[in-house]
C-alpha positions as CSV (number, residue, x, y, z in Angstrom):
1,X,-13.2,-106.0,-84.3
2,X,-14.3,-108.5,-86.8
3,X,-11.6,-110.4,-86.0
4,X,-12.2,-110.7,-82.2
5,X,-16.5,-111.5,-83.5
6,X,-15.2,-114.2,-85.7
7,X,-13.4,-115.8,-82.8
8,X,-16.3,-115.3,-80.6
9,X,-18.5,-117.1,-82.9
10,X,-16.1,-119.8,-83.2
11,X,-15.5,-120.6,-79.8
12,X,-19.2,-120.8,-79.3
13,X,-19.5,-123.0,-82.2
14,X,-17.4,-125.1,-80.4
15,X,-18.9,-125.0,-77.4
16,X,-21.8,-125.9,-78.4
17,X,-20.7,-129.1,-80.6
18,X,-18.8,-130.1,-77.2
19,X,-21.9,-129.6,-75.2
20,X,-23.8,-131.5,-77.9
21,X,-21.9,-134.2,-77.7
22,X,-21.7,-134.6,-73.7
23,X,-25.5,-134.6,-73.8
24,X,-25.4,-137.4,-76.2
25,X,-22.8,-139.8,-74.1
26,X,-24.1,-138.5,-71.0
27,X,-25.2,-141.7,-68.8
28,X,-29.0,-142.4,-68.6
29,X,-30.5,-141.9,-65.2
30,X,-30.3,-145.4,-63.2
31,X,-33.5,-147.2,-63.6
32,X,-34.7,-150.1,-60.9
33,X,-36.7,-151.8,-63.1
34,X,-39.4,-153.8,-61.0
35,X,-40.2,-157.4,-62.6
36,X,-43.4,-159.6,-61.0
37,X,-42.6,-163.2,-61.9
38,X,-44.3,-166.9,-61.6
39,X,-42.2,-168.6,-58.6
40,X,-41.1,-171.3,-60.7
41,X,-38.8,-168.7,-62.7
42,X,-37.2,-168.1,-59.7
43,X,-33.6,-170.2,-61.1
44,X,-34.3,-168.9,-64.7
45,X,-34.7,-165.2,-64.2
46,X,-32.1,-164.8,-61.4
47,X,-29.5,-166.4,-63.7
48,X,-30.6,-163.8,-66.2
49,X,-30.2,-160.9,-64.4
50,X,-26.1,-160.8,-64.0
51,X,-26.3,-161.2,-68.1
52,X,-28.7,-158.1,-68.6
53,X,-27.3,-155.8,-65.8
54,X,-23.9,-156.5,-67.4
55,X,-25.6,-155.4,-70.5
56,X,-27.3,-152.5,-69.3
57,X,-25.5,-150.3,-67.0
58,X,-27.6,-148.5,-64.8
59,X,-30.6,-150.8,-65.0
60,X,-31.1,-152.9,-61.6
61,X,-33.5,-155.3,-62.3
62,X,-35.7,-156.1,-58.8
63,X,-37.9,-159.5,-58.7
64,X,-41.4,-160.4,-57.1
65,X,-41.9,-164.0,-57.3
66,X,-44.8,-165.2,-56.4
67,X,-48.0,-167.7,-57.3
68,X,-49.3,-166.0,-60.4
69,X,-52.7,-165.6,-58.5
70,X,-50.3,-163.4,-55.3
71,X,-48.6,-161.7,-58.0
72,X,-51.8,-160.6,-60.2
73,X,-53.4,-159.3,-56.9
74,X,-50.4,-157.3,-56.1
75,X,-51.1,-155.3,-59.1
76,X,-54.3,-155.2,-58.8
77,X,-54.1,-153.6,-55.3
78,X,-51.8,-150.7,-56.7
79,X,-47.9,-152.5,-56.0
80,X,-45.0,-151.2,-58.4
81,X,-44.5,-153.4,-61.4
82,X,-42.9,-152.6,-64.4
83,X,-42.8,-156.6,-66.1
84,X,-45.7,-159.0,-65.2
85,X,-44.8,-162.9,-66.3
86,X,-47.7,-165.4,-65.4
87,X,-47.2,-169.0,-65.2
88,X,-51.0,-168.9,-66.8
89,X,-53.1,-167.2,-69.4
90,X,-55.6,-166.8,-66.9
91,X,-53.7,-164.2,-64.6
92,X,-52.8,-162.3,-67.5
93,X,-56.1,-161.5,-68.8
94,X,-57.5,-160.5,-65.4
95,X,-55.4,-157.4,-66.0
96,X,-55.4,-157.5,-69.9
97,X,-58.6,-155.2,-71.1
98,X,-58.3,-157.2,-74.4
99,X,-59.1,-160.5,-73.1
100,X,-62.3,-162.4,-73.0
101,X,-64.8,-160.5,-70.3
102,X,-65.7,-163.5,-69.2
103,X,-61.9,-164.4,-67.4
104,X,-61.6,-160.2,-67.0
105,X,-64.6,-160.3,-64.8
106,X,-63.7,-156.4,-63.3
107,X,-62.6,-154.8,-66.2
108,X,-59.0,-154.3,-65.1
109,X,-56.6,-152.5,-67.8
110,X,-53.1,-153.0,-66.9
111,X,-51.5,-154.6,-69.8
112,X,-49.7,-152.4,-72.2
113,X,-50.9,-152.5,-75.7
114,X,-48.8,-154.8,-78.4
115,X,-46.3,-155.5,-74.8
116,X,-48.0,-158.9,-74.4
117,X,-46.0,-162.1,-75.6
118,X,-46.5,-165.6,-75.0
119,X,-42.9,-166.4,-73.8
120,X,-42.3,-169.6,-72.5
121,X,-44.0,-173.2,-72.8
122,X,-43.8,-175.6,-69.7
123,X,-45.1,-179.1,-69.0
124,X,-47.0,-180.1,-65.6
125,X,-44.7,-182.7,-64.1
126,X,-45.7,-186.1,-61.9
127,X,-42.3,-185.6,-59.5
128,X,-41.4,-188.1,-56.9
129,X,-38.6,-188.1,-53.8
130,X,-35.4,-189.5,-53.9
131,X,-35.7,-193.3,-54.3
132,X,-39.3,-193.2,-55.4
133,X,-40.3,-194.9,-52.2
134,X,-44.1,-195.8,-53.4
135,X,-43.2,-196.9,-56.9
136,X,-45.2,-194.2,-58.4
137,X,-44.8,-194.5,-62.5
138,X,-47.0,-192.6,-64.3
139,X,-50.4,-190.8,-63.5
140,X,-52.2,-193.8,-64.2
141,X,-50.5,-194.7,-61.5
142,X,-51.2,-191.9,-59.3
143,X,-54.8,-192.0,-59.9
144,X,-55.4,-195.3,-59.0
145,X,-53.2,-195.2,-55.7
146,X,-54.9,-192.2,-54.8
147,X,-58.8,-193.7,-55.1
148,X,-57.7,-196.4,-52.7
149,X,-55.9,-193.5,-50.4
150,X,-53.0,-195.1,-50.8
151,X,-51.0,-192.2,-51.7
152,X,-49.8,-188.5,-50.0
153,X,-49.7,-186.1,-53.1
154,X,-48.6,-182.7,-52.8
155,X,-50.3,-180.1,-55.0
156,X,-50.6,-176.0,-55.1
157,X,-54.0,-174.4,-54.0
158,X,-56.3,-173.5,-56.0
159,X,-55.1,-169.6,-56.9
160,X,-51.8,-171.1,-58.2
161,X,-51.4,-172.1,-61.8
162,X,-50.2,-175.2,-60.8
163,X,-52.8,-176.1,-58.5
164,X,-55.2,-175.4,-61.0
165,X,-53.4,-177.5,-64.0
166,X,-53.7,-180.2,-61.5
167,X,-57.7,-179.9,-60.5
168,X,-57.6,-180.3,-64.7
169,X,-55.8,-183.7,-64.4
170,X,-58.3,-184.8,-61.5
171,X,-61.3,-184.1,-63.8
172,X,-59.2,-185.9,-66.8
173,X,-58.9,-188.8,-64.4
174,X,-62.8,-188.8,-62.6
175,X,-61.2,-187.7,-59.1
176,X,-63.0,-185.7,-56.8
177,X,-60.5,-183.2,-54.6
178,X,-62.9,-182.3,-51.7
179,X,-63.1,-186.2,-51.3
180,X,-59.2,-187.0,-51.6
181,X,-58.4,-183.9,-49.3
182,X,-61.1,-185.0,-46.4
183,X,-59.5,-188.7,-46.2
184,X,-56.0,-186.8,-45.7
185,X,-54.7,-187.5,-49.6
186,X,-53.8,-184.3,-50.7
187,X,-51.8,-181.6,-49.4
188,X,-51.0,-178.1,-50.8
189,X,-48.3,-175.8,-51.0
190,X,-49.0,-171.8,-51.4
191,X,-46.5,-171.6,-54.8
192,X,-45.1,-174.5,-56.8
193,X,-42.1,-174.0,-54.8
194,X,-43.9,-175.1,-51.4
195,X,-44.9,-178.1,-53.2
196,X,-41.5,-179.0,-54.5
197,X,-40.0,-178.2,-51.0
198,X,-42.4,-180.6,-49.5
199,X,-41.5,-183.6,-52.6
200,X,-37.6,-182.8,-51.8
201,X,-38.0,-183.5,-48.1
202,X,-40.0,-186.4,-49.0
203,X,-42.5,-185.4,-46.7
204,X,-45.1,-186.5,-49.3
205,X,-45.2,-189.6,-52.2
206,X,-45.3,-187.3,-55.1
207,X,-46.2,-184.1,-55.9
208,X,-47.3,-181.9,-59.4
209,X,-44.9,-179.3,-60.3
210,X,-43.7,-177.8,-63.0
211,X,-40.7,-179.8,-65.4
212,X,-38.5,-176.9,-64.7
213,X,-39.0,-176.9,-61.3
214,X,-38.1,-180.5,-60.8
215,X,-35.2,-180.0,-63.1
216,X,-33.9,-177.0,-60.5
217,X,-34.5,-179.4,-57.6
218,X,-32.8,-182.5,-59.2
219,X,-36.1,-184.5,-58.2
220,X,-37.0,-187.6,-60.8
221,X,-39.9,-187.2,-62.6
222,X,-41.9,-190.2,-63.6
223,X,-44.8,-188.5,-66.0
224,X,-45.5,-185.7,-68.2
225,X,-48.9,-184.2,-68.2
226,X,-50.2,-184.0,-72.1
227,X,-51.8,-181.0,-73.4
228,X,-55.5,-183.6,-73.6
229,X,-55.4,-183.9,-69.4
230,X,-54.2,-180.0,-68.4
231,X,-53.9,-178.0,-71.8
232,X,-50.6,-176.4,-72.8
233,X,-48.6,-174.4,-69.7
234,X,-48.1,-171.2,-71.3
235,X,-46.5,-168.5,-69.6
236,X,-47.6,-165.1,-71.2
237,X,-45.2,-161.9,-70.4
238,X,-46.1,-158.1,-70.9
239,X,-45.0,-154.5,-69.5
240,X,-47.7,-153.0,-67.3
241,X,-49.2,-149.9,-68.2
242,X,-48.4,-148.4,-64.5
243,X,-44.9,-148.5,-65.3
244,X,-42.5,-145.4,-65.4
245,X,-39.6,-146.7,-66.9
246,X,-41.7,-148.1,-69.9
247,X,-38.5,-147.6,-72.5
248,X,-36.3,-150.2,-69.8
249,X,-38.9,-152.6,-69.5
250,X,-39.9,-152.9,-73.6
251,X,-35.7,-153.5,-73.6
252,X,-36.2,-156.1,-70.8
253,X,-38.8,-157.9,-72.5
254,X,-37.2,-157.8,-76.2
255,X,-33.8,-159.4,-73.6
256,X,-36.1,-162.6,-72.6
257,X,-36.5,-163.5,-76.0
258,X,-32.7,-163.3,-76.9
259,X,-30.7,-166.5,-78.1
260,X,-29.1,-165.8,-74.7
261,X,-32.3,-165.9,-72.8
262,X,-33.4,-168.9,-74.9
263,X,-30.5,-170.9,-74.0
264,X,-31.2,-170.0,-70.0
265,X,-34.6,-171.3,-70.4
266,X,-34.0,-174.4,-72.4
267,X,-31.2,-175.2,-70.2
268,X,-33.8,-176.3,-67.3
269,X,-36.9,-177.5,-69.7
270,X,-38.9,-174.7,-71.0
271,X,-39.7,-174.2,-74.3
272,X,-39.5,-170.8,-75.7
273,X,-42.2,-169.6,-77.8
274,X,-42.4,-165.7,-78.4
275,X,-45.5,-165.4,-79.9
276,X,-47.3,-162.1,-80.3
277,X,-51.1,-162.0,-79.0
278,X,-52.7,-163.6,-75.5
279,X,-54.3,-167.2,-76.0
């Protein structure tokens, strides 16, 4: 009889050690990890998925690009997001309960605390069509051709980062939109990609886009915006406090600030940065 007990308790010793150990290699549940993302990561980010699903089995990543301004009212108006990355500070605190009340005008609280990096830096590019047919060399250049209406520039409204680093180069330069748009100057594109698109079909003179974007769509750019004209183009990441798969998305993050992801980024222009705290 104690014979027959000892085995008993040895076979479920063993059992549960075996059952111990399947729980610990047991496969994770799949996770679709939902990432919101400025348009003009589009190139970057796609690139970067193969490498981090290969990395991660069972982790899909799914993309939302947008205009930061789109992506920010997504959120806002209750879509899925797991990963928010803004081509601007200024999206980012509209969700961020940390930043200054006077950008979080509604008191939103979506960012989740110590998630929030600034990721990437970026430069505000003076981008031409193929053979530069109007000479344009600089945005001395620009401003001048566009006083005398001389010009067709293609820029991003006014809800799109890029649109708005743009209004800052007008002021820099003394240039009043409302009066460039009403004597047919000035067009506008939804997202930096619409204004690229329309630079690429040459169906403008220039346009102001982003460095990486002209990179991506081999256009020639003829001037760099300094940080005195539009300030520094800083693109702040964090995970979203609506998020359900909070563990995935800390990973996903901690992935865009990998030697791998640098080498993605600097490959088309950006500058990583990966510094803790909003501007």
């Amino acid at each position: 009889m104690k014979k027959t007990l000892k085995t008993l308790l040895c076979v479920l010793c063993a059992l549960t050690l075996c059952l111990g150990a399947a729980a610990e290699t047991a496969p994770k549940e799949p996770v679709e990890l939902i990432v919101f993302a400025a348009a003009s990561m589009t190139e970057t980010l796609t690139e970067l998925k193969a490498l981090y699903e290969a990395e991660h089995p069972g982790v899909t990543v799914v993309y939302n690009f947008d205009s930061s301004g789109t992506l920010k009212t997504q959120i806002e108006s209750g879509a899925e997001c797991d990963v928010f990355i803004s081509a601007s500070p200024k999206q980012m605190n509209q969700l961020d309960i940390n930043a200054d009340p006077a950008v979080n005008t509604a008191g939103l609280d979506f960012v989740l605390a110590d998630t929030r990096i600034n990721l990437l830096e970026n430069k505000v590019a003076l981008a031409v069509p193929e053979g530069n047919p109007k000479a344009i060399e600089s945005y001395d250049a620009l401003a001048e051709s566009l006083k005398t209406g001389s010009v067709l520039l293609a820029m991003g409204n006014s809800d799109v980062p890029v649109g708005q680093y743009t209004q800052k180069i007008f002021a820099y330069y003394g240039l009043n939109e409302e009066e460039l748009a009403a004597k047919g100057a000035i067009t506008y594109g939804s997202n930096v990609k619409e204004v690229t698109t329309q630079v690429s079909e040459a169906a403008v003179d220039c346009g102001i886009i982003y460095a990486t974007d002209a990179f991506s769509a081999k256009l020639t750019v003829v001037d760099t915006a300094t940080a005195e004209m539009c300030g520094q183009v800083i693109y702040p990441a964090a995970v979203l406090n609506i998020t359900e798969n909070e563990e995935a998305a800390r990973e996903y993050l901690a992935f865009l600030t990998s030697e791998a992801a640098d080498a993605v980024f600097e490959a088309v222009g950006f500058s990583p940065m990966h510094e803790k705290k909003p501007e």
